[in-house]
N, C-alpha and C positions, 0 to 999 in steps of 0.2 A: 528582430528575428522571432518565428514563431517560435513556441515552447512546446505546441503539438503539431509534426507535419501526420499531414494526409493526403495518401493516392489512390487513387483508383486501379485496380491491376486485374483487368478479367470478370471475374466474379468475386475478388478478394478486396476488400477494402484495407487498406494498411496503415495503420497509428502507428505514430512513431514519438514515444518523449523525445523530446529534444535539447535538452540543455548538458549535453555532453562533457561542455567545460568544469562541472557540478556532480559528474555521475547522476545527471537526471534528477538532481533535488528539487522537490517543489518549493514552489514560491506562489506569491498572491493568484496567479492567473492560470497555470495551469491546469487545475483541477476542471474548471469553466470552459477553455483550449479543448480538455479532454470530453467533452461533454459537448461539446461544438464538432466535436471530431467525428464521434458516434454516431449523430444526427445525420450528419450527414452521409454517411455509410447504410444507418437504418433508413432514408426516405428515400436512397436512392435504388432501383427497380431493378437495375442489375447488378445489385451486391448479393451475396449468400452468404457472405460472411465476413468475420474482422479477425487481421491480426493486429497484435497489441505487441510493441515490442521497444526499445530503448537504443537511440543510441551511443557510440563509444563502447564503455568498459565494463558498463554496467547499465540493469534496465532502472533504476532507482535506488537511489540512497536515503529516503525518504524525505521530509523539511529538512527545508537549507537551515541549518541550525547557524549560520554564519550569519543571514538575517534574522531570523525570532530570538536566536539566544546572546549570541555576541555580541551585538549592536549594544551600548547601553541603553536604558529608559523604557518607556511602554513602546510597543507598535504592535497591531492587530491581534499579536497572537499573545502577548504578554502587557495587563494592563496595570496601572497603579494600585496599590491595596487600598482601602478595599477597591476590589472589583466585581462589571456588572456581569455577572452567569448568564443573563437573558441575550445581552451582546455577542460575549464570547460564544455562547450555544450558538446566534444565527450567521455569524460566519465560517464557524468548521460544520456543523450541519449542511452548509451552501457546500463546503468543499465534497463533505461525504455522499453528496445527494450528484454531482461531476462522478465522483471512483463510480457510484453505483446504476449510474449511467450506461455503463460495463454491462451490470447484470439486469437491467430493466428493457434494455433493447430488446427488440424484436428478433434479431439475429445475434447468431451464437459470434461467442469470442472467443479465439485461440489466443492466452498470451505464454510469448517465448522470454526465458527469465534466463540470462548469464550473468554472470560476475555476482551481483548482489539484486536483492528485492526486499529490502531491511526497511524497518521502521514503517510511516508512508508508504513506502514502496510495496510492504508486503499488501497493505490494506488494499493500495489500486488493484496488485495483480488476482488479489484471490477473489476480488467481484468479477471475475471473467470467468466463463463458463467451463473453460479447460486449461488447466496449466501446465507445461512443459518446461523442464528446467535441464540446462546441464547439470550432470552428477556433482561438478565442486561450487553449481556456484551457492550461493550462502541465501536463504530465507529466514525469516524471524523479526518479533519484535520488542528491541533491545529497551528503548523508551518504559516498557512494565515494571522495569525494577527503579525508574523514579525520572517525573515531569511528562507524563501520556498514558494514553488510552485507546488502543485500536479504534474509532469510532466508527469503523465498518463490522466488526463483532462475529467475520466473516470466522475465525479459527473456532468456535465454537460450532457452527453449521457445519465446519467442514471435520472435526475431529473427535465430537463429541466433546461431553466435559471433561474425563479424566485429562484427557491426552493436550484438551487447551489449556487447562490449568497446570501442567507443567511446564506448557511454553510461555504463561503468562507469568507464571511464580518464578521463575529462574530468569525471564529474558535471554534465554539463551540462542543460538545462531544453530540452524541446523544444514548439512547438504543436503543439494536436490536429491542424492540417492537416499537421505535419511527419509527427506519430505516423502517422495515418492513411496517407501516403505512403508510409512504409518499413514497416507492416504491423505497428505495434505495435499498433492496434488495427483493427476492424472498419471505422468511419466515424467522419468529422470535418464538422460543417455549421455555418450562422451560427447563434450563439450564441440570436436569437429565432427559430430552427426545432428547436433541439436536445429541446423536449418534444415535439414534433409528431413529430419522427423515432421517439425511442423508445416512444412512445405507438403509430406505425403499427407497428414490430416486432412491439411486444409484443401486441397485436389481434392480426395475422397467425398471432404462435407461439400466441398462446390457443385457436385455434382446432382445436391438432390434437391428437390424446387423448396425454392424460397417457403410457401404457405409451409411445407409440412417441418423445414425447420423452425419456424415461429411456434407452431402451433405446441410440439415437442419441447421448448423449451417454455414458451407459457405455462404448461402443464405442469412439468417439474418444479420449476420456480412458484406456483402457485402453494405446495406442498411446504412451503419456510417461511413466504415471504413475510404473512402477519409477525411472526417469531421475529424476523431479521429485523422489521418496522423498532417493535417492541425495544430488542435489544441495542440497537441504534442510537435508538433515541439516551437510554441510560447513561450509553459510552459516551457518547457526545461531551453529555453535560459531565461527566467524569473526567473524561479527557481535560475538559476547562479546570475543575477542581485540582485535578492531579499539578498543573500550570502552575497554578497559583495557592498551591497549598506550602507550608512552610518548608518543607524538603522543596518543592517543584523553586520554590523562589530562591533557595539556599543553591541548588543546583544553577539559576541561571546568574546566581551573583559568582559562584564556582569558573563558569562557562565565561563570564566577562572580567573575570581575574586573568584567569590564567591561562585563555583560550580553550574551543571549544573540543579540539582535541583532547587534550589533557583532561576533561570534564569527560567525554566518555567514554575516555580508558577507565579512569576512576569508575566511572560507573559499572562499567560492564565488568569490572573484575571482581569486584565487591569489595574492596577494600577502601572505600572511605564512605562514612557513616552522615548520612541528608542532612541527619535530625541536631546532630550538635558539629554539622560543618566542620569534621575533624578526619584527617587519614583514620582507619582502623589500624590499630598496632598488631603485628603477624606476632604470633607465639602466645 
Protein backbone atom coordinates (compact mmCIF):
# COMPACT_ATOMS: atom_id res chain seq x y z
CA UNK A 1 0.00 0.00 0.00
CA UNK A 2 1.31 3.48 -0.77
CA UNK A 3 2.47 5.54 2.16
CA UNK A 4 1.77 8.82 -0.02
CA UNK A 5 -1.52 8.84 -2.15
CA UNK A 6 -1.80 11.39 -4.93
CA UNK A 7 -4.67 12.99 -6.95
CA UNK A 8 -5.15 15.20 -9.24
CA UNK A 9 -8.37 17.47 -8.51
CA UNK A 10 -8.76 20.51 -11.00
CA UNK A 11 -6.02 22.75 -10.41
CA UNK A 12 -5.22 21.13 -7.03
CA UNK A 13 -2.88 18.45 -6.61
CA UNK A 14 -3.54 16.43 -3.40
CA UNK A 15 -0.88 14.48 -0.88
CA UNK A 16 -2.13 12.55 1.20
CA UNK A 17 0.28 10.57 4.15
CA UNK A 18 -0.96 7.53 4.33
CA UNK A 19 -0.33 5.30 6.96
CA UNK A 20 -3.34 5.93 9.17
CA UNK A 21 -2.90 2.64 11.07
CA UNK A 22 0.34 4.65 12.61
CA UNK A 23 -1.15 8.27 12.83
CA UNK A 24 1.07 8.74 9.73
CA UNK A 25 4.42 7.84 11.22
CA UNK A 26 7.16 7.77 9.10
CA UNK A 27 9.11 5.04 8.14
CA UNK A 28 12.02 4.25 5.53
CA UNK A 29 10.10 5.23 2.49
CA UNK A 30 7.93 7.86 2.92
CA UNK A 31 9.86 10.78 2.96
CA UNK A 32 11.02 9.54 -0.82
CA UNK A 33 6.77 8.64 -1.55
CA UNK A 34 6.65 12.27 -0.38
CA UNK A 35 9.06 13.77 -2.80
CA UNK A 36 7.58 11.44 -5.58
CA UNK A 37 4.41 12.92 -4.73
CA UNK A 38 5.46 16.74 -5.20
CA UNK A 39 7.13 15.98 -8.59
CA UNK A 40 4.53 15.03 -9.74
CA UNK A 41 2.17 17.72 -8.91
CA UNK A 42 5.17 20.42 -9.72
CA UNK A 43 5.74 18.91 -13.72
CA UNK A 44 2.29 18.59 -14.06
CA UNK A 45 0.79 21.82 -16.27
CA UNK A 46 -2.36 21.88 -14.83
CA UNK A 47 -1.54 22.01 -11.09
CA UNK A 48 -1.42 25.64 -9.27
CA UNK A 49 -1.09 24.13 -6.43
CA UNK A 50 -0.69 21.29 -3.38
CA UNK A 51 -2.49 20.30 -0.59
CA UNK A 52 -0.64 18.36 1.84
CA UNK A 53 -2.82 16.62 4.31
CA UNK A 54 -2.93 13.11 6.45
CA UNK A 55 -5.02 10.63 6.80
CA UNK A 56 -7.24 9.26 9.77
CA UNK A 57 -6.70 10.93 13.15
CA UNK A 58 -4.05 12.78 12.67
CA UNK A 59 -1.64 14.42 9.79
CA UNK A 60 1.67 12.86 11.49
CA UNK A 61 2.99 11.53 14.51
CA UNK A 62 6.39 11.91 13.50
CA UNK A 63 9.12 8.44 13.21
CA UNK A 64 7.46 5.32 14.07
CA UNK A 65 9.31 5.06 17.12
CA UNK A 66 8.08 1.37 17.21
CA UNK A 67 10.63 0.60 14.24
CA UNK A 68 13.85 2.94 15.27
CA UNK A 69 13.38 2.62 18.98
CA UNK A 70 11.72 -0.56 20.07
CA UNK A 71 12.95 -2.99 17.87
CA UNK A 72 16.14 -4.22 19.56
CA UNK A 73 19.79 -3.89 17.83
CA UNK A 74 21.04 -1.36 15.22
CA UNK A 75 18.67 -0.59 12.15
CA UNK A 76 19.05 2.66 9.90
CA UNK A 77 18.35 4.93 12.20
CA UNK A 78 20.18 3.65 15.49
CA UNK A 79 23.60 2.11 14.82
CA UNK A 80 26.20 0.17 17.06
CA UNK A 81 28.63 2.34 19.12
CA UNK A 82 30.81 3.46 17.87
CA UNK A 83 29.02 4.73 15.19
CA UNK A 84 29.56 6.24 11.54
CA UNK A 85 28.06 10.22 11.58
CA UNK A 86 28.99 10.28 7.76
CA UNK A 87 26.24 7.31 7.24
CA UNK A 88 23.75 8.27 9.59
CA UNK A 89 24.05 12.08 8.12
CA UNK A 90 23.35 10.56 4.42
CA UNK A 91 20.27 8.84 5.22
CA UNK A 92 18.26 11.56 7.38
CA UNK A 93 19.70 14.28 5.06
CA UNK A 94 18.03 11.95 1.98
CA UNK A 95 14.83 12.09 4.25
CA UNK A 96 15.03 16.02 5.04
CA UNK A 97 15.89 16.72 1.37
CA UNK A 98 11.89 14.39 0.57
CA UNK A 99 9.98 17.02 3.74
CA UNK A 100 11.98 19.99 1.80
CA UNK A 101 10.77 18.97 -1.31
CA UNK A 102 7.60 20.79 0.07
CA UNK A 103 9.36 24.05 0.17
CA UNK A 104 11.83 23.74 -3.09
CA UNK A 105 8.73 23.09 -5.44
CA UNK A 106 7.88 25.33 -7.81
CA UNK A 107 4.26 25.66 -6.68
CA UNK A 108 2.94 26.78 -3.35
CA UNK A 109 1.75 24.18 -0.70
CA UNK A 110 -1.13 24.35 1.56
CA UNK A 111 -0.73 21.91 4.47
CA UNK A 112 -3.86 21.08 6.60
CA UNK A 113 -2.62 19.90 10.23
CA UNK A 114 -5.60 17.98 12.78
CA UNK A 115 -5.12 15.99 15.48
CA UNK A 116 -1.21 16.05 15.87
CA UNK A 117 2.00 17.29 13.58
CA UNK A 118 4.54 16.38 16.45
CA UNK A 119 8.05 15.28 16.17
CA UNK A 120 8.69 14.42 12.10
CA UNK A 121 5.57 15.57 11.60
CA UNK A 122 6.09 18.94 12.57
CA UNK A 123 9.43 19.11 10.39
CA UNK A 124 7.32 17.85 7.01
CA UNK A 125 4.44 20.34 7.72
CA UNK A 126 6.30 23.48 8.26
CA UNK A 127 8.43 23.09 4.80
CA UNK A 128 4.95 23.92 3.24
CA UNK A 129 4.55 27.17 2.25
CA UNK A 130 1.29 27.72 4.42
CA UNK A 131 0.03 26.01 7.32
CA UNK A 132 -3.51 25.78 8.50
CA UNK A 133 -4.17 24.02 11.69
CA UNK A 134 -7.38 23.20 13.78
CA UNK A 135 -7.39 25.40 16.98
CA UNK A 136 -6.79 21.92 19.37
CA UNK A 137 -4.90 20.15 17.21
CA UNK A 138 -1.29 19.88 18.82
CA UNK A 139 2.23 20.99 16.88
CA UNK A 140 5.67 20.65 18.45
CA UNK A 141 8.85 18.98 18.81
CA UNK A 142 8.90 16.74 21.80
CA UNK A 143 12.18 14.47 20.63
CA UNK A 144 14.44 18.32 21.78
CA UNK A 145 14.41 17.33 25.30
CA UNK A 146 16.34 13.99 24.45
CA UNK A 147 17.22 11.35 21.14
CA UNK A 148 16.62 14.28 18.04
CA UNK A 149 17.00 17.30 16.27
CA UNK A 150 14.54 19.02 13.82
CA UNK A 151 16.77 18.55 10.83
CA UNK A 152 14.45 20.74 8.82
CA UNK A 153 15.48 23.83 11.34
CA UNK A 154 12.25 25.17 9.91
CA UNK A 155 11.10 26.69 13.80
CA UNK A 156 13.82 29.09 13.60
CA UNK A 157 12.79 30.63 10.01
CA UNK A 158 9.63 30.63 10.97
CA UNK A 159 9.77 32.21 14.84
CA UNK A 160 12.78 33.79 15.17
CA UNK A 161 15.21 32.77 17.85
CA UNK A 162 13.73 33.63 21.13
CA UNK A 163 10.44 31.99 20.50
CA UNK A 164 12.38 28.71 18.74
CA UNK A 165 14.50 28.37 21.58
CA UNK A 166 11.60 27.99 23.93
CA UNK A 167 10.04 25.35 21.85
CA UNK A 168 13.36 23.79 21.58
CA UNK A 169 14.36 24.08 25.40
CA UNK A 170 11.16 22.81 26.85
CA UNK A 171 9.92 20.26 23.94
CA UNK A 172 6.72 21.32 24.69
CA UNK A 173 3.24 20.74 22.49
CA UNK A 174 1.54 23.86 21.47
CA UNK A 175 -2.39 24.26 19.90
CA UNK A 176 -2.99 25.46 16.56
CA UNK A 177 -4.63 28.47 18.26
CA UNK A 178 -1.12 28.90 20.26
CA UNK A 179 0.83 28.24 16.82
CA UNK A 180 -1.33 30.50 15.06
CA UNK A 181 -0.74 33.37 17.82
CA UNK A 182 2.90 33.45 17.90
CA UNK A 183 3.10 33.05 13.98
CA UNK A 184 4.24 29.58 13.67
CA UNK A 185 1.82 29.13 11.14
CA UNK A 186 -0.62 31.12 8.79
CA UNK A 187 -4.18 30.12 10.68
CA UNK A 188 -5.72 28.28 13.28
CA UNK A 189 -9.86 27.65 13.10
CA UNK A 190 -12.60 25.06 14.70
CA UNK A 191 -11.66 21.86 13.94
CA UNK A 192 -15.25 21.48 11.72
CA UNK A 193 -14.25 24.62 9.47
CA UNK A 194 -10.68 23.56 9.05
CA UNK A 195 -11.67 21.82 5.42
CA UNK A 196 -13.68 24.71 4.56
CA UNK A 197 -10.82 27.13 5.30
CA UNK A 198 -8.23 25.39 3.31
CA UNK A 199 -10.64 24.45 0.50
CA UNK A 200 -11.44 28.48 0.33
CA UNK A 201 -7.44 29.14 0.01
CA UNK A 202 -6.72 26.96 -2.16
CA UNK A 203 -9.92 28.13 -4.79
CA UNK A 204 -8.65 31.48 -4.27
CA UNK A 205 -4.65 30.48 -5.06
CA UNK A 206 -6.10 28.14 -8.10
CA UNK A 207 -7.22 30.84 -9.59
CA UNK A 208 -3.99 32.76 -10.43
CA UNK A 209 -1.44 31.36 -13.31
CA UNK A 210 0.78 29.06 -12.46
CA UNK A 211 4.19 31.46 -13.65
CA UNK A 212 3.25 34.12 -11.33
CA UNK A 213 2.80 31.71 -8.49
CA UNK A 214 6.27 30.16 -9.02
CA UNK A 215 7.71 33.19 -9.52
CA UNK A 216 6.35 34.63 -5.91
CA UNK A 217 7.43 32.06 -4.22
CA UNK A 218 10.95 31.75 -5.84
CA UNK A 219 11.38 35.17 -4.54
CA UNK A 220 10.56 34.67 -1.06
CA UNK A 221 12.16 31.53 -0.49
CA UNK A 222 15.20 32.99 -2.16
CA UNK A 223 15.39 35.47 0.84
CA UNK A 224 16.21 32.13 3.68
CA UNK A 225 17.11 29.68 1.74
CA UNK A 226 21.21 29.98 1.94
CA UNK A 227 20.33 30.34 5.94
CA UNK A 228 18.02 27.12 5.76
CA UNK A 229 20.99 25.15 3.52
CA UNK A 230 23.34 26.37 6.29
CA UNK A 231 21.16 25.29 9.27
CA UNK A 232 20.15 22.03 7.75
CA UNK A 233 22.98 20.71 7.40
CA UNK A 234 24.11 21.41 11.32
CA UNK A 235 20.70 19.71 12.45
CA UNK A 236 21.18 16.83 10.49
CA UNK A 237 24.52 15.86 11.79
CA UNK A 238 22.88 16.77 15.37
CA UNK A 239 20.02 14.98 15.09
CA UNK A 240 22.57 11.70 14.48
CA UNK A 241 24.65 12.80 17.61
CA UNK A 242 21.55 13.47 19.65
CA UNK A 243 20.73 9.28 18.49
CA UNK A 244 23.62 8.21 19.67
CA UNK A 245 24.86 10.29 22.36
CA UNK A 246 24.78 8.66 25.83
CA UNK A 247 21.22 10.03 27.00
CA UNK A 248 19.95 9.27 23.12
CA UNK A 249 21.25 5.59 23.72
CA UNK A 250 20.07 5.40 27.39
CA UNK A 251 16.71 6.53 26.06
CA UNK A 252 16.37 3.90 23.49
CA UNK A 253 17.58 0.95 25.92
CA UNK A 254 14.62 3.10 28.15
CA UNK A 255 12.15 2.59 24.87
CA UNK A 256 13.24 -1.18 24.51
CA UNK A 257 12.67 -2.08 28.31
CA UNK A 258 9.80 -0.83 28.86
CA UNK A 259 8.07 0.11 25.71
CA UNK A 260 8.09 2.99 23.82
CA UNK A 261 5.15 4.53 25.43
CA UNK A 262 6.32 4.67 28.76
CA UNK A 263 9.70 6.18 27.35
CA UNK A 264 7.85 9.15 26.12
CA UNK A 265 5.75 9.87 28.79
CA UNK A 266 9.02 9.87 30.84
CA UNK A 267 10.36 11.94 28.53
CA UNK A 268 8.05 14.53 27.89
CA UNK A 269 7.31 15.04 31.57
CA UNK A 270 10.61 15.47 32.79
CA UNK A 271 10.77 13.44 35.32
CA UNK A 272 13.32 10.86 34.51
CA UNK A 273 16.91 11.89 34.14
CA UNK A 274 18.86 10.38 30.34
CA UNK A 275 22.15 10.76 31.98
CA UNK A 276 22.13 8.26 35.09
CA UNK A 277 18.91 6.19 33.48
CA UNK A 278 17.13 6.81 36.82
CA UNK A 279 13.20 8.17 37.51
CA UNK A 280 13.81 11.82 39.09
CA UNK A 281 12.49 11.76 42.66
CA UNK A 282 9.41 14.64 42.85
CA UNK A 283 9.96 16.66 46.23
Amino acid sequence: MAKVLYEKDGRIGRITLNRPEVLNAIDESMPHELAEAVLKADTDRDIHLMVLSGAGKAFCAGYDLSHYAANKGPNKGIQEIPWDPMQDFQIFWANTQGFMSLFRAMKPVICKIHGFAVAGGSDIALCSDLVIMGENAQIGYMPSRVWGCPTTAMWVHRLGPEKAKKMMFTGDKITGKEAAEIGLVLNAVPENKLDEEVEKLASRMASVPINQLAMHKMVINSAIEAQINQTQRLATVFDGIARHSPEGVNFKTRVEQEGWKTAVSERDNGLFDWTSNTPIKSG
